[in-house]
DOTILUM-684009 format. One line per field, with one value per residue (C-alpha): residue number from 0; residue in three letters; chain; x, y, z. Coordinates in Angstrom, 3 decimals, always signed. Layout:
# DOTILUM-684009
resi = NUM, ...
resn = ala, ...
chain = A, ...
u = X, ...
v = Y, ...
w = Z, ...
//
This chain:
# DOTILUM-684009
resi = 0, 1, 2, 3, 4, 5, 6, 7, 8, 9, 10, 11, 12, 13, 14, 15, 16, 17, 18, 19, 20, 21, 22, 23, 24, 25, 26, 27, 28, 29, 30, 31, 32, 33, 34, 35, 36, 37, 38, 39, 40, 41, 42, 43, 44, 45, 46, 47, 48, 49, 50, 51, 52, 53, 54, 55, 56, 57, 58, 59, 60, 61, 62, 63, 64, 65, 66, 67, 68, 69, 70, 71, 72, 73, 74, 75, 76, 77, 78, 79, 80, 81, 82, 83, 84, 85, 86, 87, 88, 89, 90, 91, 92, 93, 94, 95, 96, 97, 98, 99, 100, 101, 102, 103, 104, 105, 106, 107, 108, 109, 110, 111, 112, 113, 114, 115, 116, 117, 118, 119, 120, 121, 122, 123, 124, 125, 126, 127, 128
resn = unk, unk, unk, unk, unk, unk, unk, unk, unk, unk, unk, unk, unk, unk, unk, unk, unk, unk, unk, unk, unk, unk, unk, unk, unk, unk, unk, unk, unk, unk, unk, unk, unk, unk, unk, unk, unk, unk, unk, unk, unk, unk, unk, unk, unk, unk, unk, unk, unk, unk, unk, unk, unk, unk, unk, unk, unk, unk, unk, unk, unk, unk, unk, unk, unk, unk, unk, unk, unk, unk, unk, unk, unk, unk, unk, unk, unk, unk, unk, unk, unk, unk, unk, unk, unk, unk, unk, unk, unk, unk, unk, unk, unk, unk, unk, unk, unk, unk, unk, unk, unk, unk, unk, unk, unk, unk, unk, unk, unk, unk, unk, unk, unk, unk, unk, unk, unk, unk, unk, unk, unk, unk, unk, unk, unk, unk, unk, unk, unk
chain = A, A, A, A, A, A, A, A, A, A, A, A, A, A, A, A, A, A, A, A, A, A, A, A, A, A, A, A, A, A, A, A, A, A, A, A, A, A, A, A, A, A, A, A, A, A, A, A, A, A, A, A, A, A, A, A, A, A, A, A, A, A, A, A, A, A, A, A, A, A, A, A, A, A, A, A, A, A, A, A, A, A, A, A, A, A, A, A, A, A, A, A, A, A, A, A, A, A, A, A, A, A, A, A, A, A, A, A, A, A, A, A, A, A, A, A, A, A, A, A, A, A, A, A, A, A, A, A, A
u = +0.000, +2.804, +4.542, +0.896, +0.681, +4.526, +3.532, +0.558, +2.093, +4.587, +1.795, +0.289, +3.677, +5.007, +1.323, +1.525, +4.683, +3.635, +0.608, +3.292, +5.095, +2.288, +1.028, +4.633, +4.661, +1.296, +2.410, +5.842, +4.177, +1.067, +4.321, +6.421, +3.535, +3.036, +0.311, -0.069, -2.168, +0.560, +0.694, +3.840, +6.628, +10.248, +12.932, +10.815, +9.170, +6.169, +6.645, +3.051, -0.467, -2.602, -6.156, -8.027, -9.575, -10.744, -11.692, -14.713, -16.062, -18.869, -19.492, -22.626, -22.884, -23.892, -24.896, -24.233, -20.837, -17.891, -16.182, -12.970, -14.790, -16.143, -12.913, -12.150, -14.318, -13.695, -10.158, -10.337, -13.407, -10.329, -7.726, -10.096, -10.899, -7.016, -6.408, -9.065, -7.139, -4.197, -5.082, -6.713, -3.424, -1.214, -3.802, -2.747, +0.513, +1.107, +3.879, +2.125, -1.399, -1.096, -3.608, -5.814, -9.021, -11.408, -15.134, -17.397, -21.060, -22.685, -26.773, -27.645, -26.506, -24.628, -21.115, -19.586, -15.889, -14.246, -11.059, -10.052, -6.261, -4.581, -2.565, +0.643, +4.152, +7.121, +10.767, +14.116, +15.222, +19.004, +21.132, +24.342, +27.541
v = +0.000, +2.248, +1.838, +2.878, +5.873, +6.573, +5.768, +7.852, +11.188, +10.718, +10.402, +13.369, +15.328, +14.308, +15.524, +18.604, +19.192, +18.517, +21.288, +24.206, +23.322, +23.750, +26.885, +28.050, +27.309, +28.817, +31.928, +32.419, +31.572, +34.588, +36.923, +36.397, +36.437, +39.118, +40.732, +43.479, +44.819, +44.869, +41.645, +40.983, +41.578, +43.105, +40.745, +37.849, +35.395, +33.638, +30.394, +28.798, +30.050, +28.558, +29.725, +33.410, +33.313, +36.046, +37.223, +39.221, +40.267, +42.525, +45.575, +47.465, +51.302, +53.154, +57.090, +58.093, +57.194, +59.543, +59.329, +58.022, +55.015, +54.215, +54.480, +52.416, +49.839, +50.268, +49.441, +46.838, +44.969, +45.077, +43.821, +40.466, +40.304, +40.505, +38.224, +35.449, +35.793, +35.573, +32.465, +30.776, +30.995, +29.635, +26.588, +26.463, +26.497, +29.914, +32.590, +35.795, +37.116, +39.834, +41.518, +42.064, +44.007, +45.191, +45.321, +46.944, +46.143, +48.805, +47.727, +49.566, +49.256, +46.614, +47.108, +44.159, +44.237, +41.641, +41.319, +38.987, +38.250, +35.560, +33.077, +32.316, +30.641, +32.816, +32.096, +35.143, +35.883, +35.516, +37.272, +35.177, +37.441
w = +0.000, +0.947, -2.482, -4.125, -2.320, -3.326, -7.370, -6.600, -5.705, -7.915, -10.677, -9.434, -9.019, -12.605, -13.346, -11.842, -13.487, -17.199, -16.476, -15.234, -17.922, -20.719, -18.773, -19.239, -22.735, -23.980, -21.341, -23.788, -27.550, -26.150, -24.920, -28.143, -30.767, -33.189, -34.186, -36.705, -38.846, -42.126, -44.526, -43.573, -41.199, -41.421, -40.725, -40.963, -43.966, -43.508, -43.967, -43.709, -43.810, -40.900, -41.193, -40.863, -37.206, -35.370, -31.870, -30.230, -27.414, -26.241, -23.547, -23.002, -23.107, -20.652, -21.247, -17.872, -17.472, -18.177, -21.294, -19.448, -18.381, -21.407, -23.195, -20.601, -20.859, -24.906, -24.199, -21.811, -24.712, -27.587, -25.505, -24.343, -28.338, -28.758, -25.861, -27.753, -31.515, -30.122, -28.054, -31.622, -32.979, -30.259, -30.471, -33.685, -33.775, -34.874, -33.694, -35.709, -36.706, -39.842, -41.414, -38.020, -38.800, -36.176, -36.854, -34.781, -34.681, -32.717, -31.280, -28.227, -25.347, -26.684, -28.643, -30.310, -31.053, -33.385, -35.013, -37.720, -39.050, -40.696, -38.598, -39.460, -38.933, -39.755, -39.910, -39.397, -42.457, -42.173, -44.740, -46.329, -46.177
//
């Protein structure tokens, strides 16, 4: 029983361990991916086309807050759109997202934000000397 328990943790531990280091992964491909609204990127070649995904999300207006915290809100409704592309394309195996568009689809007090891109794998380009 005592050697079960032992296998057990250790199952759990080696567990544990494969999560942090997925988390860790996913947290590095989200910090090092590009995103830009350009077709391509300087210094680097695209190497394959993944798919054209896209991310929304949605905020209600409201007329009697202050401008600030609307812009606010506005702000913090792109970034989670942003945050959802840009999680599509790790999924997918891609390190960049060109050609981001933002839509907005405006029905009151509702606001929709979405933005499309192409996700893609690029490569440096390295010059010969």
């Amino acid at each position: 029983i005592r050697r079960q328990r032992q296998m057990c943790i250790r199952d759990r531990i080696d567990r544990a361990r494969r999560k942090l280091e997925e988390a860790r992964r996913i947290k590095a491909a989200h910090t090092n991916m590009i995103t830009t609204t350009c077709s391509n990127i300087e210094g680097r070649r695209i190497k394959e086309y993944k798919e054209i995904i896209s991310g929304a999300s949605v905020y209600f207006f409201i007329t009697e807050e202050s401008d600030k915290r609307q812009n606010e809100k506005f702000c913090a409704t792109l970034d989670a759109a942003k945050e959802i592309l840009v999680d599509k394309a790790v999924n997918i195996g891609a390190d960049a997202v060109i050609g981001i568009q933002t839509a907005l689809v405006v029905t009151n007090p509702k606001i929709a934000v979405t933005l499309t891109g192409t996700a893609v794998k690029t490569e440096k380009i390295t010059e010969d000397k």
